[in-house]
Backbone bond lengths (Angstrom), bond angles and torsions (degrees), N, CA, C in turn:
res aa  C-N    CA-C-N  psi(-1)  N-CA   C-N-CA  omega(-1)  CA-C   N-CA-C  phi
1 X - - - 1.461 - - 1.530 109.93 -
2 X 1.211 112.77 121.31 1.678 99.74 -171.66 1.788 105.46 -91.36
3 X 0.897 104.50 143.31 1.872 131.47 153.46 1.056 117.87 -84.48
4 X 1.914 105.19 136.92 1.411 113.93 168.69 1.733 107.77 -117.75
5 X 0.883 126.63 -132.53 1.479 136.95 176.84 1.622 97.38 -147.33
6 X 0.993 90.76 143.67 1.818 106.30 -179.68 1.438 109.13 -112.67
7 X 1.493 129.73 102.31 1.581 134.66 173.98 1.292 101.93 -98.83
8 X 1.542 93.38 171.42 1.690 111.70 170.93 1.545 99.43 -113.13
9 X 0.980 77.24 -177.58 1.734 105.13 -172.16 1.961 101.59 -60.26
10 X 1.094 147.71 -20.11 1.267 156.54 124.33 1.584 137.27 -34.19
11 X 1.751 90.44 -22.40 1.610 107.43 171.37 1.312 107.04 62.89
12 X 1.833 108.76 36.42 1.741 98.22 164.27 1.506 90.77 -105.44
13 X 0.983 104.86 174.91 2.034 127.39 -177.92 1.654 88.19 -81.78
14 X 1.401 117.21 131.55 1.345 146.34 149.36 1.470 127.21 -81.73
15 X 1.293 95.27 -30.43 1.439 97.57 -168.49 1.680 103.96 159.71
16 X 1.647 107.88 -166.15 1.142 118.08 -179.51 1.787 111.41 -120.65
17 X 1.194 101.16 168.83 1.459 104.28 -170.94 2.108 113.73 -134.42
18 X 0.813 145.18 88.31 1.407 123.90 176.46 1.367 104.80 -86.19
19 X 1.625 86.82 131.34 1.444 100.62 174.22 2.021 112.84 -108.57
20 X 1.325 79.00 167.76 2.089 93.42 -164.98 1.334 101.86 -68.98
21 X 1.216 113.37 129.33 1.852 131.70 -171.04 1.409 88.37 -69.61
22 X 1.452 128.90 -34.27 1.716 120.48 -159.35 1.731 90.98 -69.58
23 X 1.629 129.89 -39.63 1.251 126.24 -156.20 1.554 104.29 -95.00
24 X 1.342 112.96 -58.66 0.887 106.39 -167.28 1.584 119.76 -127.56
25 X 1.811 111.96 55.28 1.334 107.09 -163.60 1.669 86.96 -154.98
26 X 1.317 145.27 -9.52 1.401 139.14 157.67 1.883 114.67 -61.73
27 X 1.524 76.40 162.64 1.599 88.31 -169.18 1.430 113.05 -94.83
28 X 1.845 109.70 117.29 1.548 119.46 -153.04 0.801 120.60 -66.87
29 X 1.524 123.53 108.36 1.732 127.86 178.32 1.584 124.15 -55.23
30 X 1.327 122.53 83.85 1.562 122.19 -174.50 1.145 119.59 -29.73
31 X 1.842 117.04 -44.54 1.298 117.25 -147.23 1.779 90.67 -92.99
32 X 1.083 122.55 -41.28 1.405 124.66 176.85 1.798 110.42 -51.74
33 X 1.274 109.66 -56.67 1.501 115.11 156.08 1.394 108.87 -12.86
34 X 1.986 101.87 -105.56 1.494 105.02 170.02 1.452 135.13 -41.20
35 X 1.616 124.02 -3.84 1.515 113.87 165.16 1.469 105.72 -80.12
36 X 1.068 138.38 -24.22 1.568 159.62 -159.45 1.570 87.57 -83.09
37 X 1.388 104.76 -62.13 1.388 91.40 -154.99 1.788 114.97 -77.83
38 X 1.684 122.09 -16.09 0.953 139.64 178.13 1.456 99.06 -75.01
39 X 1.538 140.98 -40.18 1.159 123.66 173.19 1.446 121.09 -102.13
40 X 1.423 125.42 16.88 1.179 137.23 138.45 2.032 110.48 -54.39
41 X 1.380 99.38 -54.85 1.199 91.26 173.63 0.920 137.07 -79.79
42 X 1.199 122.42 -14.44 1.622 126.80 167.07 0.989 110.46 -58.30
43 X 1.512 119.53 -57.88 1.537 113.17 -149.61 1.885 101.57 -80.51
44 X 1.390 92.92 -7.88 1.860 92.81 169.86 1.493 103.28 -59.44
45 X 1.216 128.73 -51.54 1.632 131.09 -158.77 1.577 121.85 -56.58
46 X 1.012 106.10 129.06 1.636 101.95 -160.78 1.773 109.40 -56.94
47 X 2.077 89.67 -54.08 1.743 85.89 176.38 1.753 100.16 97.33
48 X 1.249 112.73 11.17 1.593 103.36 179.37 1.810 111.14 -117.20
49 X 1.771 103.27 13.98 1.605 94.23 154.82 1.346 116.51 -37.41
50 X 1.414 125.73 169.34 0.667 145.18 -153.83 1.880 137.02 172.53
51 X 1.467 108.95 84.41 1.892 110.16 -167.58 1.359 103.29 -95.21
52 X 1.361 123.75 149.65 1.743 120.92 165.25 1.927 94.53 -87.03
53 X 1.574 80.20 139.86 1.787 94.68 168.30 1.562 102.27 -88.89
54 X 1.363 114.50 -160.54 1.498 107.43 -158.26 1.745 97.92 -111.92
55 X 1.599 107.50 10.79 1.416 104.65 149.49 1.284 145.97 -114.39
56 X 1.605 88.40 24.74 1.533 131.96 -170.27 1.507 105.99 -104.13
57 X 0.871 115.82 -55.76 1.932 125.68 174.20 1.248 122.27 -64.61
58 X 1.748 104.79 130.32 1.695 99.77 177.38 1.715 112.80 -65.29
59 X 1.677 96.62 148.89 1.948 107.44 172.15 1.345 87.15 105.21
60 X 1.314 82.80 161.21 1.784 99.31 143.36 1.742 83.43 105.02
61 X 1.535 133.95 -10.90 1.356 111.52 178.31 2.018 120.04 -61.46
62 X 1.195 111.52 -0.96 1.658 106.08 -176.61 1.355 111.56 -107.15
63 X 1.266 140.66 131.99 1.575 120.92 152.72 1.535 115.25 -56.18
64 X 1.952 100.66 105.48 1.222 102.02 114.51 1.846 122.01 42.02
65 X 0.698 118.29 -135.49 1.604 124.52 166.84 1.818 108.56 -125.28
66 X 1.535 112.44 175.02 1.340 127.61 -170.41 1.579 93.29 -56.10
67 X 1.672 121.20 177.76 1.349 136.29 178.16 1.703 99.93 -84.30
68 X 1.206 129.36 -41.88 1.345 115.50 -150.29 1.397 95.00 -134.94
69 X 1.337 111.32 162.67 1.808 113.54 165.85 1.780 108.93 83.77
70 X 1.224 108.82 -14.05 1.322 102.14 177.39 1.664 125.23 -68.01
71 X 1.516 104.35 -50.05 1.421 141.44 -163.13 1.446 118.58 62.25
72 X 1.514 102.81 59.33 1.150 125.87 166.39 1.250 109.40 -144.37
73 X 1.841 123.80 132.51 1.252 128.57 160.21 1.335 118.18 4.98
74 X 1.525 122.01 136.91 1.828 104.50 170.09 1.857 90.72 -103.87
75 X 1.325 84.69 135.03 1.852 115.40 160.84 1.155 99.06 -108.32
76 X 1.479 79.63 176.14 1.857 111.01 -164.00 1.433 85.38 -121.22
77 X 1.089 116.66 -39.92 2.398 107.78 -147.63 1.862 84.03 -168.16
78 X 1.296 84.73 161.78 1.610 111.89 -164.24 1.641 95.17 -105.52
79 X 1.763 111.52 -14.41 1.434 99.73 177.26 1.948 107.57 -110.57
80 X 1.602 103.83 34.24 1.495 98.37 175.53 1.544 97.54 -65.72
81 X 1.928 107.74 175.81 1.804 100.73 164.30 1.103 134.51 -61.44
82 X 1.403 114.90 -32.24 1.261 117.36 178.21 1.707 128.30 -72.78
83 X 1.465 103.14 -5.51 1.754 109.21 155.12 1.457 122.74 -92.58
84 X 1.342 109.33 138.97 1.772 110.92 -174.42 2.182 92.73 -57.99
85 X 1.192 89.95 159.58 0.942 107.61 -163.20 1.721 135.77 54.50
86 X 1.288 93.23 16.92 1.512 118.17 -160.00 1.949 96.57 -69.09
87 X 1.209 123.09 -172.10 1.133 126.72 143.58 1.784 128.46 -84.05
88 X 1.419 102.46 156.29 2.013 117.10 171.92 1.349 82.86 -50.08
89 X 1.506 94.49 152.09 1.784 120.05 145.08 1.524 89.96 -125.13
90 X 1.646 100.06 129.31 1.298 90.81 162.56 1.721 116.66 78.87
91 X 1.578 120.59 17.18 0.967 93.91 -178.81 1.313 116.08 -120.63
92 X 1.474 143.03 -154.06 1.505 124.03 -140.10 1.646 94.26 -116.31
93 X 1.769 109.46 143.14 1.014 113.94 178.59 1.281 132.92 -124.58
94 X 1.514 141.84 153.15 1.520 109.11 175.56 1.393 140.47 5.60
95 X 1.050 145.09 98.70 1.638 109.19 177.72 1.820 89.03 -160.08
96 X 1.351 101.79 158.65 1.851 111.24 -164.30 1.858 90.04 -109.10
97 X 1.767 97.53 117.65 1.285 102.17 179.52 1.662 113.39 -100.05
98 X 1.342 106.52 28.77 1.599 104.25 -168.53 1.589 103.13 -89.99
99 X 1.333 127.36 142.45 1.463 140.71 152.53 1.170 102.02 -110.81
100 X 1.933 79.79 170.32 1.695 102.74 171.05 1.480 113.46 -112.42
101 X 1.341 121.50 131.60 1.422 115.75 168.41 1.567 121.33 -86.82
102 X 1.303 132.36 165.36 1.667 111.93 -179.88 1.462 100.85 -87.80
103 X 1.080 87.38 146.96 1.365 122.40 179.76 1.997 111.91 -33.65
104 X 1.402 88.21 -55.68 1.587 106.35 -179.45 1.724 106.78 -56.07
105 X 1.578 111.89 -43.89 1.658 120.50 176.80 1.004 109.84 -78.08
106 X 2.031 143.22 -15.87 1.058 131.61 161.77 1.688 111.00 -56.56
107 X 1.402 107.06 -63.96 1.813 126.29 173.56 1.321 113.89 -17.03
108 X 1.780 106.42 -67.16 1.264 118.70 -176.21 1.736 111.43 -55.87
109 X 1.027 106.34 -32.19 1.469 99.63 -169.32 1.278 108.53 -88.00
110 X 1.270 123.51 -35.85 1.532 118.14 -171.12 1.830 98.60 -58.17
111 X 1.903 100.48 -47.76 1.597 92.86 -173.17 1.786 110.21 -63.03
112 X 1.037 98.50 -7.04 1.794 98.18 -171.78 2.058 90.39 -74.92
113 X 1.225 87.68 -62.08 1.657 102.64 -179.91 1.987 101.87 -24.37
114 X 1.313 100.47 -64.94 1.639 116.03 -155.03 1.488 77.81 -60.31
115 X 1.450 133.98 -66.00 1.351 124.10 -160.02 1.377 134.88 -45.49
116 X 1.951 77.43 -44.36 1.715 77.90 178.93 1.975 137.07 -70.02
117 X 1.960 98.02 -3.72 1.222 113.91 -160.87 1.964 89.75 -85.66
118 X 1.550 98.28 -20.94 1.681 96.23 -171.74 1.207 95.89 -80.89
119 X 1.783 142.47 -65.68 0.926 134.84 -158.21 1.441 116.43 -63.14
120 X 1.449 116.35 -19.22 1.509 131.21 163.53 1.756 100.21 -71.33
121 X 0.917 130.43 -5.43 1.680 115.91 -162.73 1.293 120.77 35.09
122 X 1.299 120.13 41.88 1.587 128.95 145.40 1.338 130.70 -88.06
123 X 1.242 125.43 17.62 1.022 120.03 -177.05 1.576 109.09 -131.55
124 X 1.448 102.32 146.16 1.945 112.95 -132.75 1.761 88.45 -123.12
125 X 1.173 138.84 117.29 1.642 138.86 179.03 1.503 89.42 -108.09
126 X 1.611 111.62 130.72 0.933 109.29 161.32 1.666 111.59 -132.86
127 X 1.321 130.20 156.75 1.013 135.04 -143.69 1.508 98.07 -90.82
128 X 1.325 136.24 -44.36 1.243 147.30 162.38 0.999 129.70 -161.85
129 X 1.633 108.36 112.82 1.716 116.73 -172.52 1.599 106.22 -87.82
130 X 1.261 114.60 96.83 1.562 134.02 -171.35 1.865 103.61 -97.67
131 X 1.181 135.98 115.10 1.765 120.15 163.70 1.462 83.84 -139.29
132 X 1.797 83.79 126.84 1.192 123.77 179.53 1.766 110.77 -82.78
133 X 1.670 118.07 88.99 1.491 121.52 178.58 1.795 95.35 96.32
134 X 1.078 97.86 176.43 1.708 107.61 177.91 1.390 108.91 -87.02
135 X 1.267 123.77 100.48 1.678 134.99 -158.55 1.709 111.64 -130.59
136 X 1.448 131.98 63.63 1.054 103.71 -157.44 1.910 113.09 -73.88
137 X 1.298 110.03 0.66 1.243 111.17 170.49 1.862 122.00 -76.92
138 X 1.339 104.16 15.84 1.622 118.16 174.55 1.480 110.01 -97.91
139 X 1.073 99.43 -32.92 1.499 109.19 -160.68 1.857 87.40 -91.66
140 X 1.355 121.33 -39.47 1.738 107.86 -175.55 1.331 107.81 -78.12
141 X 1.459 117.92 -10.72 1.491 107.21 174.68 1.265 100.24 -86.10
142 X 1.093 149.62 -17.71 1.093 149.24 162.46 1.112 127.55 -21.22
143 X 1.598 93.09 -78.85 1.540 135.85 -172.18 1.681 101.02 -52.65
144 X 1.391 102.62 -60.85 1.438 108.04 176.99 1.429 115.72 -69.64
145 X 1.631 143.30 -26.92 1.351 114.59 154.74 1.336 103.72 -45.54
146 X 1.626 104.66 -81.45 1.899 102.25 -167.11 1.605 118.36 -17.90
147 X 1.621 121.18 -58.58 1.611 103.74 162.95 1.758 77.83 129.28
148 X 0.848 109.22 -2.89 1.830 118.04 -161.80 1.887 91.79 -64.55
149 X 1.506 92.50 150.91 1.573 120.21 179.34 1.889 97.45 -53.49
150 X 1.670 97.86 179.38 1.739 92.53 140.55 1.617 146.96 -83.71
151 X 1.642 90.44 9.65 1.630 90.36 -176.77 1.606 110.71 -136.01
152 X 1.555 96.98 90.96 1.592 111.80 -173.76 1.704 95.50 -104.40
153 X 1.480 96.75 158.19 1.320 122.26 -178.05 2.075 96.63 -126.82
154 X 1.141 103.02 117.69 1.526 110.12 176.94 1.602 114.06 -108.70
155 X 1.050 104.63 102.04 1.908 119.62 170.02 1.210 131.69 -90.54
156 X 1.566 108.79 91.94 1.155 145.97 174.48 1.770 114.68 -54.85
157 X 1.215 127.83 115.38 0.950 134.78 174.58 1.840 121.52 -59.47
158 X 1.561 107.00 -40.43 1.397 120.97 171.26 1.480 111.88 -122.11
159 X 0.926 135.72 -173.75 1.598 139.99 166.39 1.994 91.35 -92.42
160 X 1.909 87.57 128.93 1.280 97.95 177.16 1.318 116.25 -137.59
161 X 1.350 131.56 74.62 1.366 142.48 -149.13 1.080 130.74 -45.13
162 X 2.019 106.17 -32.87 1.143 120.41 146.39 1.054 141.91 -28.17
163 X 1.555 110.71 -61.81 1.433 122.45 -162.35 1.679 98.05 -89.51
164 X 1.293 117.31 -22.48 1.550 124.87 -172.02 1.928 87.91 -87.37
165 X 1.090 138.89 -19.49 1.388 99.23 162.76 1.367 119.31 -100.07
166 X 1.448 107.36 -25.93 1.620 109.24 158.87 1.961 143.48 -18.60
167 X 1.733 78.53 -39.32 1.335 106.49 175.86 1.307 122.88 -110.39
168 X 0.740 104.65 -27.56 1.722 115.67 170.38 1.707 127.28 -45.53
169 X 1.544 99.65 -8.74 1.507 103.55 -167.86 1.460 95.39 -123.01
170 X 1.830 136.73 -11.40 1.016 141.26 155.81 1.884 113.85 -66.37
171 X 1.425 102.80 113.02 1.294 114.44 159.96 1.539 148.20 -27.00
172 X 1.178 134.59 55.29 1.381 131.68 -167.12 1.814 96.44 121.79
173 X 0.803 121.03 13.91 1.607 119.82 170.96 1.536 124.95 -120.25
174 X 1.006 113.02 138.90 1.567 101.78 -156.90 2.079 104.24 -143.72
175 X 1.316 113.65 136.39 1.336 104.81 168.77 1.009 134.64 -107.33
176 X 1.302 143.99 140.96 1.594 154.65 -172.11 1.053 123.07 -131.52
177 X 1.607 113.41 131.58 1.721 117.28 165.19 1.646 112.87 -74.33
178 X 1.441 89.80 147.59 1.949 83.43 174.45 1.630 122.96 -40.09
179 X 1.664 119.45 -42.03 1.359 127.42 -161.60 1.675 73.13 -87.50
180 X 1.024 154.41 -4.70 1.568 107.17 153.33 1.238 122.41 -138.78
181 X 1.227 110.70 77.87 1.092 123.84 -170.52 1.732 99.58 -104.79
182 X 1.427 123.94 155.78 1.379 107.55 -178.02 1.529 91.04 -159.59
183 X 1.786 115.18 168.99 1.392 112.74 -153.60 1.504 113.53 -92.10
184 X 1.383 118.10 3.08 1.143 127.76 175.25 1.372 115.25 -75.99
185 X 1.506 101.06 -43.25 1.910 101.49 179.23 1.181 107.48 -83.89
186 X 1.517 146.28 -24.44 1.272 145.15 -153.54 1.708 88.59 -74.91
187 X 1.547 111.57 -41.04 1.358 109.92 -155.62 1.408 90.26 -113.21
188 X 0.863 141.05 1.96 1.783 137.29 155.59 1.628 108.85 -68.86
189 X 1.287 130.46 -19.29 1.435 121.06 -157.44 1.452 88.81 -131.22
190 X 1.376 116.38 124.66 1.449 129.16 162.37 1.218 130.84 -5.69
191 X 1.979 92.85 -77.11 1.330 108.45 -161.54 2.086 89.58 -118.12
192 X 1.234 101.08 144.57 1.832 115.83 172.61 1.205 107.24 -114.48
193 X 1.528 122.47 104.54 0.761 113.93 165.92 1.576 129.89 -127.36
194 X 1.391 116.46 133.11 1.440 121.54 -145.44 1.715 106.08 -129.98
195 X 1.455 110.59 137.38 1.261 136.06 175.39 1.231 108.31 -61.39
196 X 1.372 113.02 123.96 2.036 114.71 -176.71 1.234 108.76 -40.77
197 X 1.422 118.03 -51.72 1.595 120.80 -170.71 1.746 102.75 -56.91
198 X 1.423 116.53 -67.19 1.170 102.16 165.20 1.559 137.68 10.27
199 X 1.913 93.48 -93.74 1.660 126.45 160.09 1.354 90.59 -15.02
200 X 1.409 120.95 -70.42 1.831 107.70 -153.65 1.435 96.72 -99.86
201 X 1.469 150.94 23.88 1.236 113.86 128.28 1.550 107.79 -106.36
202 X 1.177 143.93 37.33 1.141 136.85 117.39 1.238 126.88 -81.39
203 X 1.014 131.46 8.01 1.780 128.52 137.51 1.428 106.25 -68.25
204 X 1.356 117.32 -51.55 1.549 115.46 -131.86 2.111 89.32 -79.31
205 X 1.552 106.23 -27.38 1.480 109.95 164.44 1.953 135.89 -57.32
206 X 1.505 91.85 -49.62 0.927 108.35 -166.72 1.704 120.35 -101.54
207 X 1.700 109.40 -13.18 0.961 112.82 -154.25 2.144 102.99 -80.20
């Protein structure tokens, strides 16, 4: 069962914490990881590129010159591809690149995700992340007791508007509720650092 250390907002040790082997104590499946994180990114992509084909572009309704006798290539239109200003062959159009992964391979990975931030010792329990008014200088003293990189991820047990604008204006730090948490940011951001209450309803979800 692995242990973390439990700080406060001062970054002294409170205590100890065991966390659930089902969430955050298996051995992290890479490849499940990277499917997570490849269709995390997909379904980010808008998908509204967009090339004109060559019956898309103004011109090009006359031939060009006669078929024969010229001694030049015979064309059809001045907007085939192979003339500047011509139309795409072949080039990319609208199209929706989002999938679904199963459900069961999302699970696995997020717990792979949570694991791998413990067995890395990046991941920061804190006993209660409290900022009193919209302060974003609470939240960087924070960061800097904890000892944390510049790219923390903070997991909020409830929506706390406070602390979500607090942080919002610090660089490379970002906040999340448990229900949306996903495996791209857990493992995009250095340091994870998560509200005790949190910790136990991400067991009580995932476990």
């Amino acid at each position: 069962m692995p242990k973390v250390t439990v700080y406060d907002m001062a970054g002294k040790s409170v205590g100890e914490l065991n966390l659930s082997d089902a969430v955050f104590g298996i051995e992290p499946n890479k490849s499940v990881m990277h499917a997570a994180v490849v269709n995390y990114l997909a379904n980010q992509r808008q998908g509204t590129q967009s090339t004109l084909t060559r019956s898309e572009v103004a011109g090009g309704g006359r031939k060009p010159w006669r078929q024969k006798g010229t001694g030049h290539a015979r064309q059809g239109s001045i907007r085939a591809p192979q003339w500047k200003h011509g139309g795409i062959a072949l080039g990319p159009k609208p199209r929706d690149y989002s999938y679904t992964l199963n459900k069961k391979v999302k699970r696995l990975a997020l717990k792979s995700a949570f694991s791998s931030k413990v067995l890395d010792q990046n991941m920061y329990v804190v006993d209660k992340i409290a900022v009193d008014g919209f302060k974003t200088k609470t939240v960087i003293n924070m960061l800097s007791a904890l000892g944390v990189g510049k790219k923390a991820l903070i997991v909020m047990p409830e929506l706390n508007k406070e602390l979500v604008v607090s942080a919002r204006n610090i660089p490379g730090v970002k906040t999340a509720l448990v229900n949306t948490l996903n495996v791209y940011d857990v493992l995009n951001y250095d340091a994870l650092i998560v509200a005790q209450d949190a910790v136990a309803k991400l067991e009580e979800v995932y476990a």
